[in-house]
C-alpha positions, -999 to 999 in steps of 0.1 A, spaced: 493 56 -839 473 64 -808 497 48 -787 521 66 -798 503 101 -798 498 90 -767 531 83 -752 542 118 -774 514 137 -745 526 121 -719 564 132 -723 553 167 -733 532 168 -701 563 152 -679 587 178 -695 566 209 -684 560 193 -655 595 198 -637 607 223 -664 617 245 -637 641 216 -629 665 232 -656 671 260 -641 644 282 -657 625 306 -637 600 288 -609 569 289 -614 548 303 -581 516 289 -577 490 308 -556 456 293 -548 433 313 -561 402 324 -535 396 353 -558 389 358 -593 421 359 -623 427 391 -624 424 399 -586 450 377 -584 474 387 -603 470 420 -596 477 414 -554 504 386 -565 526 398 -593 541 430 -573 547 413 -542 567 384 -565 585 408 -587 597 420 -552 606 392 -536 623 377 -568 649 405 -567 653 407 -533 659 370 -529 679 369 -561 657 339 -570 637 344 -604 592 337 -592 567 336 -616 529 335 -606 507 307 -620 472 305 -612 448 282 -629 410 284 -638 400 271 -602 422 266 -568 414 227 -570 432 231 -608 459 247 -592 462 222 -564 464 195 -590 491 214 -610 511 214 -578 508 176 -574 521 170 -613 554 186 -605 549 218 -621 548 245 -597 584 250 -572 564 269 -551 529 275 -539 506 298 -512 479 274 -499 467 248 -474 464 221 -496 492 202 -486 485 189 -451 457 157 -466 470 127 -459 481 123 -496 491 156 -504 519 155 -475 533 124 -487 544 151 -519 570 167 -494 563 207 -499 579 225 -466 566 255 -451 585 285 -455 563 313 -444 528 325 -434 506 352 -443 505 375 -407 474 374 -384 461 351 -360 448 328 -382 415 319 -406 378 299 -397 359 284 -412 325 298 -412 289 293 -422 269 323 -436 239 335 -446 227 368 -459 216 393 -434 181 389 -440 179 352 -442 156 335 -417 174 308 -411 191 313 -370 204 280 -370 227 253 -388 198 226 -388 174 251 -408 200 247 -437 189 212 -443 180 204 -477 188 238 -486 222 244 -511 252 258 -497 279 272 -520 313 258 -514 343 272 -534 356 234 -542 362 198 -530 398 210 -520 389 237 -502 399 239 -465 380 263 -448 361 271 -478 350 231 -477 362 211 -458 356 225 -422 321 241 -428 307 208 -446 321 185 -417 302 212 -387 269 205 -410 276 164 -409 288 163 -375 255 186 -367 233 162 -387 222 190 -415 220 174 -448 228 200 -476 234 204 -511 266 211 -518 270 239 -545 309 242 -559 312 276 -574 350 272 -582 365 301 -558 357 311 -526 347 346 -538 323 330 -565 305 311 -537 302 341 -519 284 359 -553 263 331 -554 253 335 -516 250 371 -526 224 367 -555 202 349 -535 211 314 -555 222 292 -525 206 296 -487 246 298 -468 281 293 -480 312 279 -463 340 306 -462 368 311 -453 363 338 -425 390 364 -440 381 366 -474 344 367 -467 349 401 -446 374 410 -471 345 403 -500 319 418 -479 337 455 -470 346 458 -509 310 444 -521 295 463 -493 272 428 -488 260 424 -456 259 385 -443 254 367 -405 277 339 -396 258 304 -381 285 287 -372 326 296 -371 354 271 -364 384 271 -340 416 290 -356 439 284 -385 473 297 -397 468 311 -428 477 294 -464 514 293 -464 543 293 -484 555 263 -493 588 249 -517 585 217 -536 616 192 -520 633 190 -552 645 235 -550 674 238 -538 678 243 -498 696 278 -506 669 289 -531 644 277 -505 657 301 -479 664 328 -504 624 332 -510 620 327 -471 640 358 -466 626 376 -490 588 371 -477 597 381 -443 620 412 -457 583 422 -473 570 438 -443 604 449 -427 616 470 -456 600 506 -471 597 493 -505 583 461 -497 559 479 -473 549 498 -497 543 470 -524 523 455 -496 500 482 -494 493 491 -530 484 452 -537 461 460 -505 444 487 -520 439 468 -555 415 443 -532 402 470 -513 418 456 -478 422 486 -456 458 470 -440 484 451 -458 494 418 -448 529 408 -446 546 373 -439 561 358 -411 583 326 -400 566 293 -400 573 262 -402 554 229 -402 546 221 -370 527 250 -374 502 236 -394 493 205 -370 457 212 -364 451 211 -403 467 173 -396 445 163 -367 413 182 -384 421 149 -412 427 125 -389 393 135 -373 364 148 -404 333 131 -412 340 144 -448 355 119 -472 395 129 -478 404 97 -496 427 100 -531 432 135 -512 
């Protein structure tokens, strides 16, 4: 009986996996550096838009924590995702291609501290915790953690689930530095009016991008390409653009622009190159 409940789970889990396959609406997933509802509020008018302009039916699916919503991504069952997830060893093997990128000249990785911490340096951290948003994270992980290893500053490494989380906890006074991702912290830090020094910042990154499983169709694909880039080119899509702004308190909006993979290279090399452990990743 167990083996067969079990085998029952499994196909259930396989169906909704590539349920989209079908032809039913595909599911959008968006990594989530904020809370839920900050989320959705920011992503479900910018996809509404782009699913009519493209023609091409988006819904948004966010789980509890980014890494959950990586992993969701890897199963099957999201056709397309905003993140930079998807350039570990592993994770590329899965074949998501980059459409788009958010606009800017790219994120860091950053170690911070509150304003009136009295540490000046990255080797006063040691022994201290550091809030990290997960063990996915790229510049929320990943790139902070490997300047404290390759800097010889032992830590404790405090997962808070988002990157906003990590930067409450930093905020409260329950870790001594986070790793952030340098955009959303200033974002966090204009709306939470928190005032925080950075130790340490990391050379550029594109943004997360948006990226299509391999199994959408190539004409679907481009569809939703369009329609991102259309997003800051077009009144209504400006002005969807600027009211999800305001709902996060950012002061411009951010459109999307081309991209493609070779754009995300660096992300590549930083693998090839980090002290921290990437393996199953």
């Amino acid at each position: 009986m167990k083996r067969l409940a079990g085998f029952f789970l499994s196909w259930l889990i396989a169906l909704a996996a590539h349920a989209w396959e079908a032809g039913g609406p595909y599911p959008f997933g968006v990594l989530n550096h904020r809370s839920l509802t900050f989320t959705a509020e920011y992503w479900n008018p910018i996809l509404a838009w782009v699913s009519e302009r493209a023609g091409v039916k988006l819904e948004l699916r966010v789980a509890r924590t980014a890494n959950e919503t990586t992993d969701m991504a890897a199963r099957g069952e999201l056709a397309f995702v905003y993140s930079n997830h998807f350039f570990t060893p592993e994770r590329a093997k899965l074949g998501f291609s980059v459409l788009a990128r958010q606009e800017g000249e790219g994120i860091k990785g950053q170690v911070v501290v509150r304003d009136d911490s009295p540490a000046k340096r990255l080797e006063e951290l040691a022994g201290k915790k550091v809030a990290f948003a997960n063990p996915y994270g790229f510049t929320g992980y990943f790139v902070p953690y490997d300047a404290l290893l390759k800097a010889g500053v032992k830590v404790e490494p405090v997962f808070a689930g988002t990157q906003e989380a990590a930067m409450g906890q930093l905020k409260f006074g329950q870790v001594a530095a986070a790793g952030v991702n340098s955009q959303v912290m200033a974002d966090y830090a204009q709306r939470e009016h928190f005032a925080y020094r950075v130790l340490w910042e990391s050379a550029p990154y594109f943004d997360l991008a948006v990226m299509a499983h391999p199994k959408v169709p190539a004409a679907h694909q481009e569809a939703v390409r369009q329609a991102f880039l259309a997003l800051r080119e077009e009144a209504s899509g400006r002005a969807v653009l600027l009211e999800a702004a305001k709902k996060l308190g950012l002061s411009e909006p951010r459109g999307f622009v081309a991209a493609s993979d070779a754009d995300y290279e660096n992300y590549r090399r930083f693998f090839r190159e980090t002290l921290v452990p990437v393996k199953g990743q």
